[in-house]
C-alpha positions as CSV (number, residue, x, y, z in Angstrom):
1,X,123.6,80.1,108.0
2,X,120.1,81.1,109.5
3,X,119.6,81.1,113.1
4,X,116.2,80.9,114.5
5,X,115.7,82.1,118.0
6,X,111.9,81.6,119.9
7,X,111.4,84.5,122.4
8,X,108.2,86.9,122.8
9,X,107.3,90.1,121.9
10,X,109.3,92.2,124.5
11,X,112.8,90.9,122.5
12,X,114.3,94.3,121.1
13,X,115.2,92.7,117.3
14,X,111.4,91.5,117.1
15,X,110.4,94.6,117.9
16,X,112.9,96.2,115.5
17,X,111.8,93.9,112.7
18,X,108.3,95.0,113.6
19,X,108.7,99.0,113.6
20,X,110.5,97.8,109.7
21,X,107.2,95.8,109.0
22,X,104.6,98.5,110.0
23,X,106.6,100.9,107.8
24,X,106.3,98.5,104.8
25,X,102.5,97.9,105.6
26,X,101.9,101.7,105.9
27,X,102.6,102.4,102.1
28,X,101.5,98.8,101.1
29,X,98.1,99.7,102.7
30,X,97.9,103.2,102.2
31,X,94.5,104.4,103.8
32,X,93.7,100.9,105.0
33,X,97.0,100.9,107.3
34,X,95.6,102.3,110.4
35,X,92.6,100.1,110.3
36,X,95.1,97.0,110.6
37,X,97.5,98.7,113.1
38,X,95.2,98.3,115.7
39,X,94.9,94.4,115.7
40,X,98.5,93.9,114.9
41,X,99.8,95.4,118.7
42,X,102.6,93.5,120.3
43,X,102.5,94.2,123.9
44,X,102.1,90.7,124.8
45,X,102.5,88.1,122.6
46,X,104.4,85.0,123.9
47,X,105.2,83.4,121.0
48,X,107.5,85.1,118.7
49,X,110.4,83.6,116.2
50,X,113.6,86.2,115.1
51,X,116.0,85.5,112.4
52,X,120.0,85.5,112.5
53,X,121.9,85.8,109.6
54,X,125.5,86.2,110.9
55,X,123.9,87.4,114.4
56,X,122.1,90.0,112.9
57,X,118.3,89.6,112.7
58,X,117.3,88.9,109.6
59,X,113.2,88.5,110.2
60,X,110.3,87.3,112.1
61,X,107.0,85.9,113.0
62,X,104.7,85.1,115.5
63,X,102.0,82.9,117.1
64,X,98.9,83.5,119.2
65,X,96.0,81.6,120.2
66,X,93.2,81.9,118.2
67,X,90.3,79.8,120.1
68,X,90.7,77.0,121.8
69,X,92.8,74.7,119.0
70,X,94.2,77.6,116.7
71,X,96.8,79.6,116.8
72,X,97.1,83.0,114.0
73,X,100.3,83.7,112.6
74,X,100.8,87.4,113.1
75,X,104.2,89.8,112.4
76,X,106.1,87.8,109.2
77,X,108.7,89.7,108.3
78,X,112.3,89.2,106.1
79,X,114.2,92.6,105.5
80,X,114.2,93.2,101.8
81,X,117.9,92.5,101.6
82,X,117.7,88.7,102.8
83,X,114.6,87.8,100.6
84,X,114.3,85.1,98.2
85,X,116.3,83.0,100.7
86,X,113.7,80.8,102.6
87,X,113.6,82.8,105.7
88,X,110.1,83.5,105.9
89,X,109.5,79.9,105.3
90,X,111.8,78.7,107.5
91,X,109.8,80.7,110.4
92,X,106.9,79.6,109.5
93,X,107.3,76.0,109.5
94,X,109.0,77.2,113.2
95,X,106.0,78.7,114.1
96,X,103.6,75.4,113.2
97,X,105.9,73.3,115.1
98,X,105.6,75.6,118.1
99,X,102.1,75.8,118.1
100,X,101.7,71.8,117.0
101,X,103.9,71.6,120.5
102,X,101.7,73.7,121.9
103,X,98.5,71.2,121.1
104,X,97.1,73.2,118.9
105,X,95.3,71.4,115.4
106,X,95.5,74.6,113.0
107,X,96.8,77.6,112.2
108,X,94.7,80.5,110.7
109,X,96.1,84.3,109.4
110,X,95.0,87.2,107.4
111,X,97.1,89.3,104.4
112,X,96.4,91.8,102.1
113,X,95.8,91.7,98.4
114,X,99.1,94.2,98.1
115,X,101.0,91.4,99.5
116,X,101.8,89.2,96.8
117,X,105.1,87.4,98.2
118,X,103.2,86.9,101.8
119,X,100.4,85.2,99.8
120,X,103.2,82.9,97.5
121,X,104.2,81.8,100.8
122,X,101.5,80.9,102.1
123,X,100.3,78.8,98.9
124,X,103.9,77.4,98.9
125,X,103.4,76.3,102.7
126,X,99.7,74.5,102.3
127,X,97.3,76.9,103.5
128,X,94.2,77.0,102.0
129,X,91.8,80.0,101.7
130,X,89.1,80.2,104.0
131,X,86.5,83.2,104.4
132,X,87.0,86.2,106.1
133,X,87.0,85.9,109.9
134,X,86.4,87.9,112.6
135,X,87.8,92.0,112.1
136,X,88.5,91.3,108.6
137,X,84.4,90.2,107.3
138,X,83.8,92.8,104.7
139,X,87.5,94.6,104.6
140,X,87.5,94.1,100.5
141,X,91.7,93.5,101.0
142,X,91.6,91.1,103.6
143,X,92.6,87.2,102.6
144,X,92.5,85.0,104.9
145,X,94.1,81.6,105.1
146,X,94.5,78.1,107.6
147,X,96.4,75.3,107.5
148,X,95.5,72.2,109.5
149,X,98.8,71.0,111.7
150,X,99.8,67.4,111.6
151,X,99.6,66.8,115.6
């Protein structure tokens, strides 16, 4: 049974999960990694979900705002082991409930082309593409996606 836990950033299995993620990303990205590194710190983000499979942390995700009615979904991870079981999806839907709560209207996020199971999700979860925002205008792997919340 999967356990979901909301917490923030300074929680020591998110920021487990995280180091596992930025490894991942590193050869994903190759040359492009550092160039995402520095907007994916996590000194301070608030809203953060981690994953329990048989109390060990499975995954995770997180939230922050993004404007004044947004939030962007930052840090999704499932370790490669517990894929393919509806983790990631399962935070997700965790997240937009936590940032409907929150008052917010939509959520926004970015991937990379070399991510082909974050961008399945995404499809599978209703977000639509939208252009590139902010850092990510003109970064050729960037894809970036929203979903309106039901508030």
């Amino acid at each position: 049974m999967i356990r979901l836990i909301r917490t923030d950033s300074s929680h020591p299995d998110f920021r487990t999960l995280v180091q596992y993620l930025d490894q991942d990303l590193a050869i994903r990205d190759g040359a492009d990694h550092h160039f995402y590194a520095q907007f994916n710190k996590i000194d301070s983000i608030n809203h953060c979900i981690v994953a329990f499979e048989d109390d060990q942390p499975v995954g995770c995700g997180a939230i922050k705002a993004f404007g004044t009615d947004a939030m962007e979904v930052k840090r999704m991870y499932v370790t490669p082991e517990h894929r393919g079981k509806s983790i990631a999806q399962m935070i997700l839907l965790e997240l937009e409930s936590w940032a409907t709560e929150l008052g917010m209207h939509k959520t926004v996020l970015e991937t990379g082309q070399k991510q082909p199971e974050a961008i399945a999700l995404y499809l599978k979860c209703s977000y639509q593409r939208t252009p590139k925002y902010g850092q990510y205008i003109g970064v050729e792997n960037s894809l970036c996606f929203e979903k309106k919340l039901l508030c």
